[in-house]
C-alpha positions in Angstrom: -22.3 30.6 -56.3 -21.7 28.2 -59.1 -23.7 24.9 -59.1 -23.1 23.6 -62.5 -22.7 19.9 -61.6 -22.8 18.3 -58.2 -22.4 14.1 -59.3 -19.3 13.8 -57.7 -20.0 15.3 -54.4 -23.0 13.5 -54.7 -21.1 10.3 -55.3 -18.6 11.3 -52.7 -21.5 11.9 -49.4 -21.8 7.8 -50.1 -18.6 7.1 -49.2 -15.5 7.7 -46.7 -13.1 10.2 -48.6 -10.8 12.5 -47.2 -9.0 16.0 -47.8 -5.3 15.0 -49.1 -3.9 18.1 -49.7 -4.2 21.7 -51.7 -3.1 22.4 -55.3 -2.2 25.8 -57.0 -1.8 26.0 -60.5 0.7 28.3 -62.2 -0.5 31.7 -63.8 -0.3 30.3 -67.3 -1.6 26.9 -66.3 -5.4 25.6 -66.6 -7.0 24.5 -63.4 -10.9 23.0 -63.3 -12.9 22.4 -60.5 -14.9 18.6 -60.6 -18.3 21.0 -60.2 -17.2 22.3 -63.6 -16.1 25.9 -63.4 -12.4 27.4 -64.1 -10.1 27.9 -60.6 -6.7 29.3 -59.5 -6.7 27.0 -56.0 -8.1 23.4 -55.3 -8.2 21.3 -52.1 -7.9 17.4 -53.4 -10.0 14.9 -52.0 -9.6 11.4 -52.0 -12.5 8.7 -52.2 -12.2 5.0 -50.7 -11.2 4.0 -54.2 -8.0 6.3 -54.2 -9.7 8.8 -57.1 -8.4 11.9 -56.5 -11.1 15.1 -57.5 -10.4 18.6 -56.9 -12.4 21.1 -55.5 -12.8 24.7 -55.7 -13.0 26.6 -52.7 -16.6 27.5 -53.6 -17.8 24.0 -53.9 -15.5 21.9 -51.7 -17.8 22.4 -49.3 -20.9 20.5 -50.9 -19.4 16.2 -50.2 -19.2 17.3 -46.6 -22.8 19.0 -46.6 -24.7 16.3 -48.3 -22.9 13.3 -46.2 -23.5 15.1 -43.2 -27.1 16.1 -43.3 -28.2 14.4 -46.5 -30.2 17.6 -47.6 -32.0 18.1 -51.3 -29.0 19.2 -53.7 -31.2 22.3 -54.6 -30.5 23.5 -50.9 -27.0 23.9 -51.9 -27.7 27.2 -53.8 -28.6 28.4 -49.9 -25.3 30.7 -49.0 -26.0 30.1 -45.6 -25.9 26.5 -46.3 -22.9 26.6 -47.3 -21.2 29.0 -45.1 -22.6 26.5 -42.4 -20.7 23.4 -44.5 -17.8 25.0 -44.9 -17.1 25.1 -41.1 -17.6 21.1 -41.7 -14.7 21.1 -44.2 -12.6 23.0 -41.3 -13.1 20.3 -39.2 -12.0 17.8 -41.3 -9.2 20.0 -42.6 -7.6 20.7 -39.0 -8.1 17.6 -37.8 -11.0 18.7 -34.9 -12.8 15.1 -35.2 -11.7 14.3 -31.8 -12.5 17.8 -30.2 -16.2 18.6 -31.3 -19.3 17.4 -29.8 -22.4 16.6 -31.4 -22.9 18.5 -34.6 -26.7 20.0 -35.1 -28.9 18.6 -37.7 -30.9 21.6 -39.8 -33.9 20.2 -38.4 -33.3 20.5 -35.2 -32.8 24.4 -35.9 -36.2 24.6 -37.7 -34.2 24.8 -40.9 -32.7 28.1 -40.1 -29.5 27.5 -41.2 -27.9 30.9 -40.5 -28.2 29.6 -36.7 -26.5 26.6 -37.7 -23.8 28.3 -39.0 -23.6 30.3 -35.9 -23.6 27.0 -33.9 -20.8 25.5 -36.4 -18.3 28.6 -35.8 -18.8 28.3 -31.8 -18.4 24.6 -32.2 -15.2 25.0 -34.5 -13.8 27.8 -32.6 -14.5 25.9 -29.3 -12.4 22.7 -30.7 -9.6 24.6 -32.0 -9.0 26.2 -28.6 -9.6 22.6 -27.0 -7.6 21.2 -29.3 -4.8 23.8 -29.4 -5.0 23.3 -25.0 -4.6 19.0 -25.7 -1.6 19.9 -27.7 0.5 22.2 -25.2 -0.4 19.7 -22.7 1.0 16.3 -24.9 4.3 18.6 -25.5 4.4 19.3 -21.9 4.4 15.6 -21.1 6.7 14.5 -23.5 8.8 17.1 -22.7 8.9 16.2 -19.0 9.2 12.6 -20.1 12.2 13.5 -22.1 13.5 15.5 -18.9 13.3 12.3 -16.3 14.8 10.3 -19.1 18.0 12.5 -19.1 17.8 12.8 -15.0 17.7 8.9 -14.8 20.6 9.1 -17.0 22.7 11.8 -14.8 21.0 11.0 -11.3 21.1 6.9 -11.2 22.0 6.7 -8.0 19.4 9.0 -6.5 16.4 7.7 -8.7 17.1 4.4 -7.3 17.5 5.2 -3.5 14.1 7.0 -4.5 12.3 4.3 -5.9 13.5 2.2 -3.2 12.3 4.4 -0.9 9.0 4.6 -1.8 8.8 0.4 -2.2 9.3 0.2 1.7 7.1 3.3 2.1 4.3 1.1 0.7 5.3 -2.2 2.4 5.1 -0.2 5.5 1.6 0.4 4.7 0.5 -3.0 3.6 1.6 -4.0 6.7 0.5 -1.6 8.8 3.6 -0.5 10.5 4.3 3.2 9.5 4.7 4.0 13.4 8.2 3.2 12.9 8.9 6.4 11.1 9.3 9.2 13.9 8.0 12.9 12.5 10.9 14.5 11.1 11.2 10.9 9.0 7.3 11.1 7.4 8.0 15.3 7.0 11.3 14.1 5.2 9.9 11.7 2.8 7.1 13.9 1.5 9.6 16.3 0.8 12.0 14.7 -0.6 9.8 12.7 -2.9 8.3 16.0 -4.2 11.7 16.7 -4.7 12.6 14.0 -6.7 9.3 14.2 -9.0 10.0 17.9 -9.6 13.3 16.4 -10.6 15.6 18.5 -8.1 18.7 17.0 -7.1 19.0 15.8 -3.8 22.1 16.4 -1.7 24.5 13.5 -0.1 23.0 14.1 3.6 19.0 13.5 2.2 20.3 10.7 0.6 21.9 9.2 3.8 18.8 9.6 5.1 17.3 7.9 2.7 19.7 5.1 3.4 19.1 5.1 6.8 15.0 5.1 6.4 15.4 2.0 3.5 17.1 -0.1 6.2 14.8 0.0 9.2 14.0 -3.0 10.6 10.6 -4.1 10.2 9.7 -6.3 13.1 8.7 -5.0 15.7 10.5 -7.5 18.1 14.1 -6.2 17.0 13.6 -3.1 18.7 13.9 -4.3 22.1 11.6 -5.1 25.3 10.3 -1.6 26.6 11.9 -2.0 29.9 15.5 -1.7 27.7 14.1 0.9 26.1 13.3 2.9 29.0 16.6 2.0 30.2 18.3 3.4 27.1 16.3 6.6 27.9 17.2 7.1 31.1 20.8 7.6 30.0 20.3 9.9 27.4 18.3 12.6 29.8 21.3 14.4 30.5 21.6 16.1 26.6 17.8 15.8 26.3 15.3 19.4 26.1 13.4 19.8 28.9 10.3 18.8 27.5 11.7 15.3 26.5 13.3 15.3 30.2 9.9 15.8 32.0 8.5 13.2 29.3 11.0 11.0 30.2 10.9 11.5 34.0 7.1 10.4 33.2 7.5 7.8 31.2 9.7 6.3 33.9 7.4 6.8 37.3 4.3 5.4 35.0 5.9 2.3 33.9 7.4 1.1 37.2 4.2 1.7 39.2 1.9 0.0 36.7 4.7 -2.0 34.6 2.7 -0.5 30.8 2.5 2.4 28.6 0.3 3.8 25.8 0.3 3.3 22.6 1.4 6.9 22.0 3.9 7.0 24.9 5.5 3.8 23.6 5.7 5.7 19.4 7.1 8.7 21.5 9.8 6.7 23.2 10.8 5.2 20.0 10.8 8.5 18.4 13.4 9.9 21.2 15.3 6.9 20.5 15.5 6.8 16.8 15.8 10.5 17.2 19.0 10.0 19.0 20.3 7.1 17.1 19.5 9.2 13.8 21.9 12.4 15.6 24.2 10.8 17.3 26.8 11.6 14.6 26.0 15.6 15.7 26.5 15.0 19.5 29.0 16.2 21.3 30.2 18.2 17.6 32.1 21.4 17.8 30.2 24.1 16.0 33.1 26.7 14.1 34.1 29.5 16.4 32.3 32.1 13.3 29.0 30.3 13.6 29.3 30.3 17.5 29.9 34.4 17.3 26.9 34.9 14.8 24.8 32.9 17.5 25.9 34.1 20.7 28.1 36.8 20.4 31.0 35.4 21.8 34.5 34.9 20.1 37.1 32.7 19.7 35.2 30.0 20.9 33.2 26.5 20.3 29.6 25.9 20.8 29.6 22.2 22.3 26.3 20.3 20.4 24.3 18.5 23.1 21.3 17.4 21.7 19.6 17.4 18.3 15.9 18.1 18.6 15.4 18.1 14.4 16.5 18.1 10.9 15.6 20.8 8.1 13.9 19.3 5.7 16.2 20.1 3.2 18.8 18.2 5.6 21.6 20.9 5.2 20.4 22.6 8.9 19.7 20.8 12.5 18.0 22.3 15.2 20.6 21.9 18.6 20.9 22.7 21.9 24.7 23.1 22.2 26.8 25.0 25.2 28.7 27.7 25.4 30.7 28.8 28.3 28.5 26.7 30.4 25.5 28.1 29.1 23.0 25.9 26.6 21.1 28.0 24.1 19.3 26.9 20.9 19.6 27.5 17.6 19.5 25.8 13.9 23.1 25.4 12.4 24.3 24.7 9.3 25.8 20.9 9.0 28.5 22.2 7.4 29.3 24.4 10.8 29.7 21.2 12.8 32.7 19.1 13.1 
């Protein structure tokens, strides 16, 4: 390995310089290396002055050496030495900086330096993997930034029912009052803002229901005394399930002997009440005669809907109780089978 003349790297090691770019010369052209010996290829280096020298790929190794270990020049002529600096050049070149630890010092190797040029290729191979992992990942966000800026452009109106909804989500919570939602309304709104961050489009029931969750009232007083409540109740038990019926039936016997109810009987009262305010649209809804058929076997004929116990989360199915023949069965059904 040629070491004719090592001034400029030694010159360089005191100051910042940087790789610029690579040079070829042409088969008939002359091309000198700044150590002083005859070369085909150069990598140009610039110094804080804006000289430009150019380096063979023998020597270009030697600025980065001596600036990062300041060793004796004659340790240069070690080939292990310089196999170890040229994975110092690599870093510099690929721009690994920002993705390698802390480099070894020969003397904390006992001056082998064929281990520290083992530890420089795990380090360099180690930061080109992390770095090539940092890159996919910036691409993947901007590319999903790109994405929600083109869905904000196509889905206005659902991005801001969205963010709305998630505003009165968190005033809810400041103010301690998320017992107003019933369970199919906290089930909906997880889902539907997953939905909305995996950028799906939502259809025009969810975002009724959206609608309808954005304008609840907040006070606790607009909902009524209990006793009209209970009343209210009472006159829905005929197209109630029998579970909400024997609740109800309850409910009722409890608060007239001791005039009070629990905390959790009074959230399940409004839950059967917002439930029914929610469905009421459903109620008393013909179901087609084909839907009727697939469900009960029976043609030419309506299913009657009498009660709604939920909504699919997707809000394209509800779960009914609905009569046929004088019979009540059960079923999900398509909103789109109801009129």
């Amino acid at each position: 390995m040629p070491n004719v003349n090592i001034e400029v790297s030694i010159l360089l090691s005191t100051q910042d310089f940087k790789i610029v770019g690579d040079v070829e010369y042409d088969k008939f052209g002359d091309g000198m290396c700044v150590e002083g010996h005859r070369i085909k290829y150069g990598i140009e280096i610039v110094d804080e002055d804006n000289n430009i020298y150019v380096f063979g790929n023998q020597c270009v190794a030697k600025p980065f050496i001596l600036k990062q270990w300041k060793l004796k020049p004659e340790m240069l002529d070690n080939p292990d030495v310089m196999k170890a600096g040229r994975y110092l050049w690599i870093i510099a070149r690929d721009g690994l900086d920002d993705y390698v630890g802390e480099i070894p010092h020969p003397e904390d190797l006992d001056w082998d330096f064929e281990e520290l040029k083992k530890r420089l290729k795990t380090i360099v191979f180690g930061a080109k993997r992390t770095k090539k992992v940092e890159i996919k990942k910036m691409m993947k966000q901007e590319k999903m930034k790109r994405r929600m800026r083109q869905f904000k452009t196509v889905n206005t109106k659902q991005c801001e029912l969205v963010n709305k909804l998630i505003i009165k989500i968190k005033r809810l919570k400041e103010n301690n009052m998320v017992g107003i939602l019933n369970s199919f309304y906290k089930e909906f709104i997880v889902s539907v803002i997953g939905n909305h961050q995996e950028l799906k489009i939502l259809s025009e029931k969810q975002m009724t229901i959206i609608e309808k969750i954005i304008v609840l009232k907040e006070e606790a007083e607009v909902k009524g005394s209990l006793n009209d409540k209970i009343t209210k109740v009472i006159n829905l038990v005929d197209i109630l399930g029998d579970w909400d019926k024997k609740f109800i039936f309850s409910l009722q016997s409890q608060y007239y002997e001791k005039g009070t109810l629990s905390e959790k009987q009074k959230n399940k009262l409004d839950e059967i009440l917002e439930r029914n305010e929610q469905f009421k649209e459903y109620i008393g809804g013909k179901m087609t005669t084909w839907i009727t058929e697939q469900k009960v076997g029976i043609s030419g004929v309506h299913g009657i809907v009498k009660y709604v116990k939920a909504m699919a989360k997707s809000g394209k199915a509800v779960l009914v109780v609905y009569e046929v023949e004088e019979k009540l069965y059960e079923n999900w059904i398509p909103i789109s089978h109801i009129k």
